[in-house]
N, C-alpha and C positions, 0 to 999 in steps of 0.2 A: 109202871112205866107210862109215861106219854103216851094216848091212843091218837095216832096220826089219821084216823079218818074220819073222823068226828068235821060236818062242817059247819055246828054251830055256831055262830058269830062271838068273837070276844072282843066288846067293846070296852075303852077304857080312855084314859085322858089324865091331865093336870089335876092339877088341885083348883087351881081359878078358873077352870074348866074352859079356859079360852082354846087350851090345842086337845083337840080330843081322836081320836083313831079307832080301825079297826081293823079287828086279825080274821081275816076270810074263812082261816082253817087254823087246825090247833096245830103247834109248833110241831117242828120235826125233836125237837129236845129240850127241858130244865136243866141248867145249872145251877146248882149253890155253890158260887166261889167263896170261901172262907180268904180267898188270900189277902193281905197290907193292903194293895193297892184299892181293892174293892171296898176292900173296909175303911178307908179312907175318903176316898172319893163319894162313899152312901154316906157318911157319919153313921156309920151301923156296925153288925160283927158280921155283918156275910152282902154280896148282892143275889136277888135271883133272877135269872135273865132267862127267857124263851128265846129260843133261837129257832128263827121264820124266815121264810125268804122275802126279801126286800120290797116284792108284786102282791105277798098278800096282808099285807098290811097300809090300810087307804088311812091317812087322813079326811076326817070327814068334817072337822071345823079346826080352823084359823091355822098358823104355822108356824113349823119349828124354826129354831135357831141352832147353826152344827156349829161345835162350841171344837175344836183341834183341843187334845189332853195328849199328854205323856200316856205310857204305859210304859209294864214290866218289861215288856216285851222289846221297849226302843221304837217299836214300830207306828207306837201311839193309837189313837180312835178318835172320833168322830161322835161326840155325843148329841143328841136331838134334845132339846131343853124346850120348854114353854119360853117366850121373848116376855112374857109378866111376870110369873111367880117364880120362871128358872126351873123346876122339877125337872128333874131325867126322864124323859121317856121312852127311849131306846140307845144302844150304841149302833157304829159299824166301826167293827176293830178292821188294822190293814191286813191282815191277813186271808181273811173273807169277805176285805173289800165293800162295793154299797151294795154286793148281792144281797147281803146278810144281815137282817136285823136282829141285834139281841134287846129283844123288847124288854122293859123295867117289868118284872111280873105284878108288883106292889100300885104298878098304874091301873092295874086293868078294872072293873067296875067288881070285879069277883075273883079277885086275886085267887081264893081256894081252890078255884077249879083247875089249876097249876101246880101241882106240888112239885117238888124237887124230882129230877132221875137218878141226879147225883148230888152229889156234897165233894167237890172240889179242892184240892190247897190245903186241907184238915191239918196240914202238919202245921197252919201257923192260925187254926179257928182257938175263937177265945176259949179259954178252959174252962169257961162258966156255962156255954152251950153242951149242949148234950144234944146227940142224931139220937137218933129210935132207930130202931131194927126196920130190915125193911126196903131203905134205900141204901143203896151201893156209895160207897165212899173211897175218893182215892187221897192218897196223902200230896199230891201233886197233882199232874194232870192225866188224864189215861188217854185210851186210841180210842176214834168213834168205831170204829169198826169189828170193836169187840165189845161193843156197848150198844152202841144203837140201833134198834129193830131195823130188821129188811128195808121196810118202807120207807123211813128217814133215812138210808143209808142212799135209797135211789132218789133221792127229795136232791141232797147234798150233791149228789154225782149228777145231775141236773144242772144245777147251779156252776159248779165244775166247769161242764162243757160248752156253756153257756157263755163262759169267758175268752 
């Protein structure tokens, strides 16, 4: 699992390295969503997204573009793009609002130090992926509050009250 108190810096950026950020502290959570929409929208079979709250995450060169997407959801998102090369580098879905960023893990300068908590939506991941043992996998969506440690649990409830 994610250790939430770790507050090594994880910097990351673009590929034309024009929009570049950083995450102050390690996320409260990983996702691997396997689901259509992600797998769509990456050109990939899954997205992995750290989910951070919206203050620790600085831009520290040049600036995004919020690009309004559909989602599954109806609710739609809010993607952060480089305005040169275009790359994803974070969402805010509406459901958690611009408290919440789901950083692009695959942006970060050392994406490994990231690995998945979950594996997401598996009931529509490509059958040519295989998980490993290890990490927790829902075939849909599950509750954070029977998954996520203590301390992301009050990270989140934070965030919450804050609204």
């Amino acid at each position: 699992m994610t250790s939430t108190n770790s507050v090594d810096p994880l910097d990351g950026g673009c590929t034309c390295r024009a929009v570049r950020y950083r995450m102050s502290s390690n996320p409260m959570w990983v996702n691997c969503c396997h689901c259509t929409w992600c797998q769509r929208e990456t050109g990939s079979a899954f997205a992995l997204n750290a989910l951070i709250e919206a203050d620790r995450v600085q831009l520290t060169q040049g600036e995004v573009e919020m690009i309004n997407t559909p989602s599954n959801s109806g609710k739609g998102q809010k993607i952060a793009r480089c305005p040169t090369c275009k790359v994803a580098v974070w969402s805010n879905y509406a459901g958690a609002g611009d408290a919440m960023r789901f950083v692009r893990v695959g942006t970060l300068d050392d994406p490994g130090r990231l690995p998945p908590d979950i594996h997401i939506f598996t009931s529509s991941k490509q059958p040519w992926v295989v998980l490993g043992p290890g990490t927790p996998v829902a075939k849909e969506y599950y509750t954070a509050s029977e998954m996520w440690p203590d301390d992301s649990l009050k990270r989140r409830a934070a965030l919450a009250a804050a609204k």
